[in-house]
C-alpha positions in Angstrom: 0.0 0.0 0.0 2.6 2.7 0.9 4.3 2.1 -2.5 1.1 2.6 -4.2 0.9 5.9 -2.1 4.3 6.9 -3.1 3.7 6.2 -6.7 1.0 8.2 -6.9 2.5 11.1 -5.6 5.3 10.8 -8.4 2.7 10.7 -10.8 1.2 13.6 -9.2 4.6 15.8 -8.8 5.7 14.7 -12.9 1.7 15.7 -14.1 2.3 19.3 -12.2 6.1 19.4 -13.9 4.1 18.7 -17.7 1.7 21.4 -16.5 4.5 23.6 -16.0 6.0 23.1 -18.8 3.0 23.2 -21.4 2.4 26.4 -20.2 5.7 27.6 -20.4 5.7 26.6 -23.8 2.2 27.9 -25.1 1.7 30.7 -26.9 -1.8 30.4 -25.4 -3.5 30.0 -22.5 -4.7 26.4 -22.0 -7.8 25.6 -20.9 -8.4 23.2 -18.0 -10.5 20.5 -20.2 -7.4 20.4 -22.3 -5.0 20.1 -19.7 -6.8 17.2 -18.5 -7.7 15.6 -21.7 -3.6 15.6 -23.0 -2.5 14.2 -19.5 -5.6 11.7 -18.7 -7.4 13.0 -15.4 -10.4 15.2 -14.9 -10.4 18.8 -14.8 -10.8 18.6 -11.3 -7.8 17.0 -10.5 -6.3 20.2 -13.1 -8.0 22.4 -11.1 -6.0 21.6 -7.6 -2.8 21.0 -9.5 -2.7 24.2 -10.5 -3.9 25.6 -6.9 -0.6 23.7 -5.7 1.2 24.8 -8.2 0.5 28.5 -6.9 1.6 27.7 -3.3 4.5 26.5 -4.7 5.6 30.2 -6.0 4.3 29.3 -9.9 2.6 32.7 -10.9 -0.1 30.7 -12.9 -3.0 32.8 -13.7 -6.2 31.9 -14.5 -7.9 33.5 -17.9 -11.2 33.5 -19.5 -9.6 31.4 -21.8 -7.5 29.4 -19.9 -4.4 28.9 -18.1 -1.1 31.2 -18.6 1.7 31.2 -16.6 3.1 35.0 -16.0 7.0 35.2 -17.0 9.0 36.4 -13.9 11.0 39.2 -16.8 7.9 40.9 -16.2 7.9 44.4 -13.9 4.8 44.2 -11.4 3.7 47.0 -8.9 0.7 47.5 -6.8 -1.8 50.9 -6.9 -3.6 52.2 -4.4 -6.3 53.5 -6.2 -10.0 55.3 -5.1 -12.4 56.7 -8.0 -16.2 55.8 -8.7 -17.5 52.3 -10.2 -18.4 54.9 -13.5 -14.9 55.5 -13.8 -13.5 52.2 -13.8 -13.7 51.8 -17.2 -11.2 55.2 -17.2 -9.1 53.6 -15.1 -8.5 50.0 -16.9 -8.6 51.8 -20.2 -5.1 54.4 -19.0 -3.8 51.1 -17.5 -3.9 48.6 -20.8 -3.7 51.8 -23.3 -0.5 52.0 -21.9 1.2 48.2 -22.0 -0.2 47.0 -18.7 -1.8 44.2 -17.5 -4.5 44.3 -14.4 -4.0 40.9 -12.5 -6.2 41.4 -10.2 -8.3 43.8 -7.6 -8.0 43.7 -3.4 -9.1 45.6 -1.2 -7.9 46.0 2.6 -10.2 45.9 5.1 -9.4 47.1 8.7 -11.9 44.2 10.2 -11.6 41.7 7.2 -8.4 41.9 6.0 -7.2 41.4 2.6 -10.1 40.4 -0.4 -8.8 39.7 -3.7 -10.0 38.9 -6.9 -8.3 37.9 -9.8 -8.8 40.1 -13.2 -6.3 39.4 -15.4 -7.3 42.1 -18.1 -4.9 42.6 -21.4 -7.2 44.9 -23.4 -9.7 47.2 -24.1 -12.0 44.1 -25.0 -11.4 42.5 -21.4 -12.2 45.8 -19.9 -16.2 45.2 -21.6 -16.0 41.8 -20.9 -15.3 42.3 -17.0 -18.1 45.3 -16.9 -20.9 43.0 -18.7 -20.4 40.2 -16.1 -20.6 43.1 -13.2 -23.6 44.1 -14.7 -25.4 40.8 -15.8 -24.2 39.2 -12.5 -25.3 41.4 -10.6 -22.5 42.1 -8.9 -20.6 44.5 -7.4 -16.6 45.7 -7.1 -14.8 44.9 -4.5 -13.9 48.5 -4.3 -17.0 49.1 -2.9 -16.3 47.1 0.5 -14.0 49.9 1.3 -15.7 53.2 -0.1 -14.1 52.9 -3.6 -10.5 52.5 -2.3 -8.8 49.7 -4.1 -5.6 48.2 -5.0 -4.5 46.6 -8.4 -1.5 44.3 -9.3 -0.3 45.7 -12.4 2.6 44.2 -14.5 4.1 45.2 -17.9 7.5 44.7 -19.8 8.9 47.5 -18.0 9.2 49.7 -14.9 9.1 52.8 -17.3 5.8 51.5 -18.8 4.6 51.0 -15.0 6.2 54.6 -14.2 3.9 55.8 -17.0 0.9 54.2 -15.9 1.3 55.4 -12.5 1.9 59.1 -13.7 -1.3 58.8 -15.8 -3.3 57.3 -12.6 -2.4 60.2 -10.9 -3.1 63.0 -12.9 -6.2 61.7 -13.2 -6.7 61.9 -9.6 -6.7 58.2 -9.3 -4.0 57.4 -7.0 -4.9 57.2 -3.3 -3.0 58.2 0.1 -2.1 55.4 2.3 -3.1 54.9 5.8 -1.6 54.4 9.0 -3.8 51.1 9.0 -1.9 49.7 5.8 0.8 47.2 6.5 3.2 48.6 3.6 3.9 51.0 1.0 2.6 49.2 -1.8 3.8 51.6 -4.2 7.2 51.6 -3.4 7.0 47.5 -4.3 8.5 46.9 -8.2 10.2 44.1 -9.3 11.4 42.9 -12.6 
């Protein structure tokens, strides 16, 4: 029995290195149906791969149309942002007009914590499809949880491109203060 057990788990581990290295090598996201169909399990089984995958430091992000793994040559830097839900179109559209990408949206709640969901908008087309499912679903932004202050994790081929993006935020009057509350200057954070 403990054999089988080990086995298993090498099969598991080598399935998760193939992930890896499918994605590494698309030119396109992958979808979790195909992930699973190529390697023979269900999607389910793709689905907590990749969840492992992500606490193992893999920056695998999850796409409307499919799986992409994010290149670590890549600049990322978060914005603390505050404007209305009308302007949020504004807001995506200086981001990705400019060469960034939006991963995602949190929010920092003194009571809650951190909420975060994942975005991962490219273009101007991602920008419509995000506000149709807010207003189909019903739904609101998470922005809203903290009176319309926000932050985004945006990345781009460069820091200069995210030095842009940022300049733009703020003379739009986009970029927020931080508070004595916040555990860290999120702006100051930029890697390549």
């Amino acid at each position: 029995m403990e054999n089988r057990g080990w086995s298993s788990r090498m099969k598991a581990a080598e399935r998760r290195g193939a992930i890896i290295e499918k994605l590494k090598n698309s030119a396109e996201p992958l979808s979790g149906a195909a992930l699973a169909q190529e390697l023979g399990v269900s999607r389910q089984v793709i689905v907590q791969d990749i969840s492992i995958l992500r606490a193992q430091g893999n920056e695998v992000l999850s796409t409307n149309r499919g799986y992409v793994l994010q290149h670590s040559e890549e600049a990322s830097r978060v914005f603390k942002v505050i404007h209305t839900e009308e302007e949020i179109r504004k807001e995506f559209s200086i981001i990705v007009d400019c060469g960034g990408r939006i991963r995602d949206e949190f929010v920092y709640h003194k009571v809650y914590g951190t909420m975060r969901g994942e975005l991962n908008i490219r273009s101007r087309l991602d920008i419509e499809k995000y506000l149709t499912q807010i207003q189909e679903g019903q739904s609101r932004p998470l922005m809203r949880a903290t009176s319309g202050y926000h932050y985004h994790t945006v990345t781009a081929e460069s820091r200069e491109i995210l030095d842009m993006i940022q300049n733009k935020l703020e003379e739009c009057g986009f970029l927020a203060p931080l508070q004595d509350y916040e555990p860290v200057n999120f702006r100051s954070q930029s890697s390549v």
